[in-house]
N, CA, C and O atoms as a GROMACS GRO file, in nm:
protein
  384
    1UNK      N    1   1.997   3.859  -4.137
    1UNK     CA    2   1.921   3.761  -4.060
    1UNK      C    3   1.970   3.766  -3.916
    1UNK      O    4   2.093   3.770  -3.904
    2UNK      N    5   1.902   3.766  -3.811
    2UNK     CA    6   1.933   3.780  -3.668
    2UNK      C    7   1.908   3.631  -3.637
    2UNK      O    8   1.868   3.537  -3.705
    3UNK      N    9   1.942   3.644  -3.526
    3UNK     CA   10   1.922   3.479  -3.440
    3UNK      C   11   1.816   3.456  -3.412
    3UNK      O   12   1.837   3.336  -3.401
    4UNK      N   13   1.667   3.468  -3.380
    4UNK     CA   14   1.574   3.488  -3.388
    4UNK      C   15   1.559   3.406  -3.514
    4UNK      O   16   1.560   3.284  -3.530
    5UNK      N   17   1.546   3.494  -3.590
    5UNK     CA   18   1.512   3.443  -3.764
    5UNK      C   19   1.576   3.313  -3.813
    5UNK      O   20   1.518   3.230  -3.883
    6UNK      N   21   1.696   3.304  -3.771
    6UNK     CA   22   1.768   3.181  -3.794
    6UNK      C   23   1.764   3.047  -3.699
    6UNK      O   24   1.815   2.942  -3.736
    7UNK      N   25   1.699   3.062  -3.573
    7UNK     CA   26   1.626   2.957  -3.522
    7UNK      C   27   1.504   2.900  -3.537
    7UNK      O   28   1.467   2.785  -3.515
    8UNK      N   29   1.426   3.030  -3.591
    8UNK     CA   30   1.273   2.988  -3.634
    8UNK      C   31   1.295   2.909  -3.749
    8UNK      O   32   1.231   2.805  -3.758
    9UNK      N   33   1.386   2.944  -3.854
    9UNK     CA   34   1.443   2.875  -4.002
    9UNK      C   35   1.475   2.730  -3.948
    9UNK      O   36   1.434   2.620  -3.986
   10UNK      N   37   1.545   2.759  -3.867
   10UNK     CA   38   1.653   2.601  -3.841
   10UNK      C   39   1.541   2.487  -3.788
   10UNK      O   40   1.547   2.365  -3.804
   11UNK      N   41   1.436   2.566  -3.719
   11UNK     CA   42   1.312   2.468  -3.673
   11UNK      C   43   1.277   2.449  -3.759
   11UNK      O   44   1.348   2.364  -3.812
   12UNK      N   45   1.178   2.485  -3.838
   12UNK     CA   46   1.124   2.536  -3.955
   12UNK      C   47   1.209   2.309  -4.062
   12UNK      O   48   1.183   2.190  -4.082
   13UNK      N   49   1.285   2.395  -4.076
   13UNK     CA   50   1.376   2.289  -4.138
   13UNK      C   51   1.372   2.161  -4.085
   13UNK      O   52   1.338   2.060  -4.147
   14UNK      N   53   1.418   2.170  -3.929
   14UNK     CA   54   1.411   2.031  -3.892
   14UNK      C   55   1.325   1.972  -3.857
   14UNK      O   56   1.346   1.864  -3.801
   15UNK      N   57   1.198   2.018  -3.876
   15UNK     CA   58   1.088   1.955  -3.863
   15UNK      C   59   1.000   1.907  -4.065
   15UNK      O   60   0.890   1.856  -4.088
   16UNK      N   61   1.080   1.940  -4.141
   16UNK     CA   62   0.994   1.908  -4.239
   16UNK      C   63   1.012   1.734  -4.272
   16UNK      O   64   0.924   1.663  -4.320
   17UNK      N   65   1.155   1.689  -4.231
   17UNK     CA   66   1.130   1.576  -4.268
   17UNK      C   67   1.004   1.482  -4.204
   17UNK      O   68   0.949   1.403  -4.280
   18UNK      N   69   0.974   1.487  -4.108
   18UNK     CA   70   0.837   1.495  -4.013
   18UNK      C   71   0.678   1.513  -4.054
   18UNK      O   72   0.588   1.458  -3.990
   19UNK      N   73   0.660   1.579  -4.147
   19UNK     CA   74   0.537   1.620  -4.187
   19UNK      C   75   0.472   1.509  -4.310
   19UNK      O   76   0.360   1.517  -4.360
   20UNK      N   77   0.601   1.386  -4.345
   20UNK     CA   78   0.549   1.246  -4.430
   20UNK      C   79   0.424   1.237  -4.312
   20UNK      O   80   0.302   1.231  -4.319
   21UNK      N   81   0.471   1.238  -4.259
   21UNK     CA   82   0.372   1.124  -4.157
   21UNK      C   83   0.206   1.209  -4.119
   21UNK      O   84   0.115   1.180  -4.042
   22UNK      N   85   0.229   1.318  -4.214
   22UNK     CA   86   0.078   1.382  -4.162
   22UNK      C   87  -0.020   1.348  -4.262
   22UNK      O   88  -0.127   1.407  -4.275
   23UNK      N   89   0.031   1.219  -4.356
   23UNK     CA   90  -0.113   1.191  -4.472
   23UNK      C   91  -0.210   1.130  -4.404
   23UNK      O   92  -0.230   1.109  -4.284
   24UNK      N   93  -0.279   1.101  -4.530
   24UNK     CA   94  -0.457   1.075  -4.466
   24UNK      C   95  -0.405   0.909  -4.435
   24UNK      O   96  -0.461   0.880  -4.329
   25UNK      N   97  -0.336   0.807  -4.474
   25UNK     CA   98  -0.321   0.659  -4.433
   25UNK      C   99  -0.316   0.659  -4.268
   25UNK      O  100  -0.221   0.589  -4.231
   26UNK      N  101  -0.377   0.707  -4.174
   26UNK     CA  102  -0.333   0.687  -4.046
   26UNK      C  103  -0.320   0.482  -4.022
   26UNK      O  104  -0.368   0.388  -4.085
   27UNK      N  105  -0.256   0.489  -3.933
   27UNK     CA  106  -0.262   0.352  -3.919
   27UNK      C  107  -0.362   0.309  -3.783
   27UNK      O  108  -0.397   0.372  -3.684
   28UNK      N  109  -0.388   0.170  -3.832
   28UNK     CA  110  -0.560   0.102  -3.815
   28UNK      C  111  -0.479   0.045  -3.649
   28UNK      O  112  -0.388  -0.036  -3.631
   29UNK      N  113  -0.562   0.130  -3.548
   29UNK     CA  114  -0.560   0.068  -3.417
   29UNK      C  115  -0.654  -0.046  -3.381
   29UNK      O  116  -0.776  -0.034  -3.396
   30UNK      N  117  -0.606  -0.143  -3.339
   30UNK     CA  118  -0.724  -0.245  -3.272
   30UNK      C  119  -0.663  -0.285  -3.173
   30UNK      O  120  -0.544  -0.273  -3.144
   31UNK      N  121  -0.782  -0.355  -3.100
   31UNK     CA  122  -0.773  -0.408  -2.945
   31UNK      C  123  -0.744  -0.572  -2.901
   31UNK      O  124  -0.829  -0.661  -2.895
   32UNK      N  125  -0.628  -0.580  -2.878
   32UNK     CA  126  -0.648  -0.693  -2.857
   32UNK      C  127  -0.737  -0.826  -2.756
   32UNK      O  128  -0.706  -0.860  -2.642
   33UNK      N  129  -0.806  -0.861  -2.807
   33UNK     CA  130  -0.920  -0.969  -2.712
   33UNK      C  131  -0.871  -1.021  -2.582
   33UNK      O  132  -0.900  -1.019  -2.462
   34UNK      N  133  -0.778  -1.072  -2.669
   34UNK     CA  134  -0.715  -1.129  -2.514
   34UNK      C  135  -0.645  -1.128  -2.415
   34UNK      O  136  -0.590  -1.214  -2.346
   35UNK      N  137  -0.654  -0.990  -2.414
   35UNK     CA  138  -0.593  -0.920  -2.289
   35UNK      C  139  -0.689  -0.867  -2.210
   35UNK      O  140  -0.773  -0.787  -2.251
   36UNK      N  141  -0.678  -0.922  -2.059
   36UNK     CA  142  -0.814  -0.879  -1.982
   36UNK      C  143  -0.874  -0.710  -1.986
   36UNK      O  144  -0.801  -0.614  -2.009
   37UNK      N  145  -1.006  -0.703  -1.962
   37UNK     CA  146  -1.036  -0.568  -1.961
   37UNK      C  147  -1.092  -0.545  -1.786
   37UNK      O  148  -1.160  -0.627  -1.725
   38UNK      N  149  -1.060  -0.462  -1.753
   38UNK     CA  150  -1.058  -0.426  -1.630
   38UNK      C  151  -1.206  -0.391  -1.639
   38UNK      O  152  -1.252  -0.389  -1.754
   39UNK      N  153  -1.312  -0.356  -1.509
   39UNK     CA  154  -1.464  -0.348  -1.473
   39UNK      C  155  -1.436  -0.160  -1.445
   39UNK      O  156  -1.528  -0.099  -1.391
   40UNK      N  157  -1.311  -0.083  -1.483
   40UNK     CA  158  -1.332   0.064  -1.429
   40UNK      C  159  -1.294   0.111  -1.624
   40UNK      O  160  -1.225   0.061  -1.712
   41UNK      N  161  -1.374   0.216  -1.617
   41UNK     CA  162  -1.364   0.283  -1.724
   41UNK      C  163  -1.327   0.446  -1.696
   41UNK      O  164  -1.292   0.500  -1.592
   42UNK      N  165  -1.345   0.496  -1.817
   42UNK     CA  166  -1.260   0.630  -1.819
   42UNK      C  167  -1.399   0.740  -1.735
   42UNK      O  168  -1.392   0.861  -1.718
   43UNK      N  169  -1.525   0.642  -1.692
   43UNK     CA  170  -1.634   0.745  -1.660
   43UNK      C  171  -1.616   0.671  -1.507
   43UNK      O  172  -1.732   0.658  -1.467
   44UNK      N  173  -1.546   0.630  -1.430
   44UNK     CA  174  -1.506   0.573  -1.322
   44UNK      C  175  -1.497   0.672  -1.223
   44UNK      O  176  -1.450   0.782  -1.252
   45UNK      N  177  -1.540   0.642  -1.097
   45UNK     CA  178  -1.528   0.779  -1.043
   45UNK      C  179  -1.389   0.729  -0.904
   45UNK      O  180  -1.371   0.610  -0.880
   46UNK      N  181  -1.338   0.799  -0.858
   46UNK     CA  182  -1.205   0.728  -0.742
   46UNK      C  183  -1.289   0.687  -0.706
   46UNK      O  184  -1.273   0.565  -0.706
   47UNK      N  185  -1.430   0.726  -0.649
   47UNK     CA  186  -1.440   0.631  -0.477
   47UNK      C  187  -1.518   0.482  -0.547
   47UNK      O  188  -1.556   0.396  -0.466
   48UNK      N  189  -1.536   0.462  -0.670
   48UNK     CA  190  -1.632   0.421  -0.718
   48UNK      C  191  -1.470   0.234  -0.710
   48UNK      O  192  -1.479   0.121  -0.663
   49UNK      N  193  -1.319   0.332  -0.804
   49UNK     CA  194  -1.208   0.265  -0.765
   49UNK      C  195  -1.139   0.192  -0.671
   49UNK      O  196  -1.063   0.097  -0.691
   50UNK      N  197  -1.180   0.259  -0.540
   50UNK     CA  198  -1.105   0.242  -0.439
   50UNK      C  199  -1.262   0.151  -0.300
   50UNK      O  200  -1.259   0.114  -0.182
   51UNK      N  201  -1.322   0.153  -0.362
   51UNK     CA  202  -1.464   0.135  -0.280
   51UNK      C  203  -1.398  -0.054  -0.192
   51UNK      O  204  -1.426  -0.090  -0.077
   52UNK      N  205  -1.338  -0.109  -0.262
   52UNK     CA  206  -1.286  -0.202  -0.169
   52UNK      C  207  -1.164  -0.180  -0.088
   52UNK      O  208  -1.121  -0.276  -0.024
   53UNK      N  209  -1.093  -0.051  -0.082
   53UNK     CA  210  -0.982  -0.077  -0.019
   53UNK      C  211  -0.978  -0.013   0.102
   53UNK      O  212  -1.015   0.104   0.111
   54UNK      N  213  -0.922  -0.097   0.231
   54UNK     CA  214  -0.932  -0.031   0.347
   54UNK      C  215  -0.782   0.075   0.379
   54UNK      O  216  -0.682   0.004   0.368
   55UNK      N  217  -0.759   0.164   0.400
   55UNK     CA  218  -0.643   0.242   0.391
   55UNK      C  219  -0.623   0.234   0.558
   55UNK      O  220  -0.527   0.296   0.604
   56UNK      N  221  -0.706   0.165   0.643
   56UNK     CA  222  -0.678   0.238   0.792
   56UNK      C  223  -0.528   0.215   0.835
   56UNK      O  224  -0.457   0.122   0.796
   57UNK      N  225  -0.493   0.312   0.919
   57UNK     CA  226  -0.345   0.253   1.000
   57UNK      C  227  -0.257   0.289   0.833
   57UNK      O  228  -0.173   0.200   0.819
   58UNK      N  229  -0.254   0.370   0.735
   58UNK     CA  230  -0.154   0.369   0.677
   58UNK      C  231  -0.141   0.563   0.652
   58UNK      O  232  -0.232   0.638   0.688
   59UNK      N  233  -0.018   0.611   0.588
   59UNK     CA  234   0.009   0.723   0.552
   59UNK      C  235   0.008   0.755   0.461
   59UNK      O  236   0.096   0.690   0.404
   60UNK      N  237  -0.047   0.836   0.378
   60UNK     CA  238   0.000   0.909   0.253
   60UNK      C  239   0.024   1.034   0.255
   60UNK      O  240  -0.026   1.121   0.327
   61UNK      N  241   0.134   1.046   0.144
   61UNK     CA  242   0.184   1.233   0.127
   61UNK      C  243   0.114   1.254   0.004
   61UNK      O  244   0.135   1.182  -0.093
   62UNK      N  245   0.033   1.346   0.001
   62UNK     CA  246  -0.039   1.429  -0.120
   62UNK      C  247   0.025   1.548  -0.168
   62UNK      O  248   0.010   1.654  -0.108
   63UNK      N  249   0.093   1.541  -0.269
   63UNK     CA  250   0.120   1.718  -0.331
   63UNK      C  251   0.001   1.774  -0.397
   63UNK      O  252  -0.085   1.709  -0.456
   64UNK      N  253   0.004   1.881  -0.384
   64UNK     CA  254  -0.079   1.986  -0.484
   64UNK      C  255  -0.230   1.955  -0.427
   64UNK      O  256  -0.324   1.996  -0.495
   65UNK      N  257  -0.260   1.875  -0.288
   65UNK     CA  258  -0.396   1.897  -0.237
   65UNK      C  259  -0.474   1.999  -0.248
   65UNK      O  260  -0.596   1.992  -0.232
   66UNK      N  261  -0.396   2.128  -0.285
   66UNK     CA  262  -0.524   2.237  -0.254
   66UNK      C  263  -0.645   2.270  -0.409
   66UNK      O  264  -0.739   2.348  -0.418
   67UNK      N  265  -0.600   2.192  -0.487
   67UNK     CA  266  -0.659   2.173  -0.624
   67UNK      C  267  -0.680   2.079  -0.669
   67UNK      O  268  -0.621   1.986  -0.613
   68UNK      N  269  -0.762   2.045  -0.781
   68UNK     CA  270  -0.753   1.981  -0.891
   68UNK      C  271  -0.769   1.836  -0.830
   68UNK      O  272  -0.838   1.797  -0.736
   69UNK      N  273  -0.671   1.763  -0.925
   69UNK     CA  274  -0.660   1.596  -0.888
   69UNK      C  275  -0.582   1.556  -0.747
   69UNK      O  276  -0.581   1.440  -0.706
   70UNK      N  277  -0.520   1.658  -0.683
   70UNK     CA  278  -0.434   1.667  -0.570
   70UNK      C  279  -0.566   1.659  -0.480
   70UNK      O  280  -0.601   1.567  -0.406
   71UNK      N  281  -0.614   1.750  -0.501
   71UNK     CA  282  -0.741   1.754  -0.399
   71UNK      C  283  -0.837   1.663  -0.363
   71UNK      O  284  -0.885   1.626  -0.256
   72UNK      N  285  -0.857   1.628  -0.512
   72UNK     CA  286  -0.951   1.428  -0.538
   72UNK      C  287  -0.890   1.336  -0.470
   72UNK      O  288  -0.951   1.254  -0.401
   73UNK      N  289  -0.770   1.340  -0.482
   73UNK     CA  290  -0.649   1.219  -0.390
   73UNK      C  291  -0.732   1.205  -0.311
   73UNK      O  292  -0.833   1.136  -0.295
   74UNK      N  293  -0.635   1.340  -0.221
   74UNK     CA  294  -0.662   1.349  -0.063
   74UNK      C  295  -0.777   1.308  -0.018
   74UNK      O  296  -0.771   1.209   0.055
   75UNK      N  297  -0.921   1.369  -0.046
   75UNK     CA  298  -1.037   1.325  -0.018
   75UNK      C  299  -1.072   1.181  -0.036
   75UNK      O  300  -1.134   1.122   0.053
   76UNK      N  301  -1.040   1.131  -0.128
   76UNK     CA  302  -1.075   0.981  -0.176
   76UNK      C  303  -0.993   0.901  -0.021
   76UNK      O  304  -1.046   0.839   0.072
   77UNK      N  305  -0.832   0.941  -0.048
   77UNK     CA  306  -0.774   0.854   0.016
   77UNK      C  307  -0.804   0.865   0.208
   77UNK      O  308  -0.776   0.775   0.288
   78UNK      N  309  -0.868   1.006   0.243
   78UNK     CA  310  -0.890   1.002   0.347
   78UNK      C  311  -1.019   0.947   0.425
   78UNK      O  312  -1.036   0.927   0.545
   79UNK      N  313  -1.114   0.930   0.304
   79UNK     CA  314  -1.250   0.858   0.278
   79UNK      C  315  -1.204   0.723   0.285
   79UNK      O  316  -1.299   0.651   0.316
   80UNK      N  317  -1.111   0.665   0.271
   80UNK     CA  318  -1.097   0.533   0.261
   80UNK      C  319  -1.002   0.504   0.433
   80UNK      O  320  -0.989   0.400   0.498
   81UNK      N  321  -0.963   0.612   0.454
   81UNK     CA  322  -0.946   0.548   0.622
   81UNK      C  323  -0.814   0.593   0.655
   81UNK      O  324  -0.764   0.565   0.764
   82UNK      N  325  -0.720   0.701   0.522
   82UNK     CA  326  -0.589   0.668   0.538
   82UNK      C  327  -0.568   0.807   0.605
   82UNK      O  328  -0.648   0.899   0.591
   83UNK      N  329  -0.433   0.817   0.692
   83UNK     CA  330  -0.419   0.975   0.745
   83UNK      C  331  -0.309   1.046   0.615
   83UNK      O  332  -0.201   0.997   0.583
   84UNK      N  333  -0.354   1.136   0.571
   84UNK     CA  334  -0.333   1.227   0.486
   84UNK      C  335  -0.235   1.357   0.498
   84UNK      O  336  -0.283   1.461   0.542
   85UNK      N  337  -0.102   1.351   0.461
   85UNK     CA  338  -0.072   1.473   0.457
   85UNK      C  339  -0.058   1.525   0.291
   85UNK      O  340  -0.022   1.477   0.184
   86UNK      N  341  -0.115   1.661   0.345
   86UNK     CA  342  -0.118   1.728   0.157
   86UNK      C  343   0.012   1.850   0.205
   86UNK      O  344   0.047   1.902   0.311
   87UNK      N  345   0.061   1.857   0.044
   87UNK     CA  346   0.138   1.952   0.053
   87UNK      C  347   0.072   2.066  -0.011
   87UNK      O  348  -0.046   2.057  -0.046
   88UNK      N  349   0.145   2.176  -0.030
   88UNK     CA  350   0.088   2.252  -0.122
   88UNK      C  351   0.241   2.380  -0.197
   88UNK      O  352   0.354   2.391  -0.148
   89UNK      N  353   0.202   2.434  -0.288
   89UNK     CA  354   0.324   2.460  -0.325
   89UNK      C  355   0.396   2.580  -0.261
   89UNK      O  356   0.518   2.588  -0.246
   90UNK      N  357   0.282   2.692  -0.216
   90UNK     CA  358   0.348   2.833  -0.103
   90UNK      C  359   0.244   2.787   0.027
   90UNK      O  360   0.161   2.700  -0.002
   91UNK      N  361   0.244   2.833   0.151
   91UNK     CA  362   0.224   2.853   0.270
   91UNK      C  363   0.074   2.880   0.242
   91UNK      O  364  -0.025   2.810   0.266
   92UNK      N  365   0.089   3.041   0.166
   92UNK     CA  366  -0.054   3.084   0.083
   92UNK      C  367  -0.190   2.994   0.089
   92UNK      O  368  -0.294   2.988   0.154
   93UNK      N  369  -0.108   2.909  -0.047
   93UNK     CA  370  -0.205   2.796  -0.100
   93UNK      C  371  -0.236   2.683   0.006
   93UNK      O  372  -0.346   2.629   0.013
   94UNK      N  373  -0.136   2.655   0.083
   94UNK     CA  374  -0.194   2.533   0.138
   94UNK      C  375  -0.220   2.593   0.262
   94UNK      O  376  -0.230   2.496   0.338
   95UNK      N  377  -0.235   2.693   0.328
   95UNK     CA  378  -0.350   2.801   0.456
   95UNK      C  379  -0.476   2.792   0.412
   95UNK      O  380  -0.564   2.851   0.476
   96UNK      N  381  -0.512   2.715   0.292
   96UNK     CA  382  -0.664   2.767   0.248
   96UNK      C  383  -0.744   2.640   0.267
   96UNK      O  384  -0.865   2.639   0.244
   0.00000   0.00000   0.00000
């Protein structure tokens, strides 16, 4: 047996006590009433979030602007009035 083989085993192992918990009884989630529910949902869009807030006269640092949710930030938050610096992770990426 190599080390390899004997770590995949040793996982292998310490994960079986773990696998009780994969029967069909899942347990019953509910919501509690009386805790307020907020007017933004998961189909919410940022500007739809932020549509009351004035950002003017303030700063934000954005990482990872040149993509993704980094990128949504920035736009949202500079739409709302704020001056924006984005980072990005090489020179590369954030030249674009």
């Amino acid at each position: 047996m190599n080390r390899r083989q004997f770590l995949y085993g040793a996982t292998a192992a310490a994960a079986m006590p773990l696998l009780g918990g994969c029967g069909e009884d899942w347990p019953v989630v509910s919501v509690d009433d009386s805790y307020p529910v907020g007017r933004f949902g998961a189909t919410s869009t940022a500007e739809e979030v932020t549509l009351e807030l004035d950002l003017t006269g303030k700063t934000a640092m954005v990482t990872g602007c040149n993509s993704g949710l980094g990128l949504e930030t920035m736009r949202v938050l500079a739409l709302r009035g704020a001056h924006v610096i984005g980072t990005g992770r090489t020179l590369e990426k954030a030249s674009k």
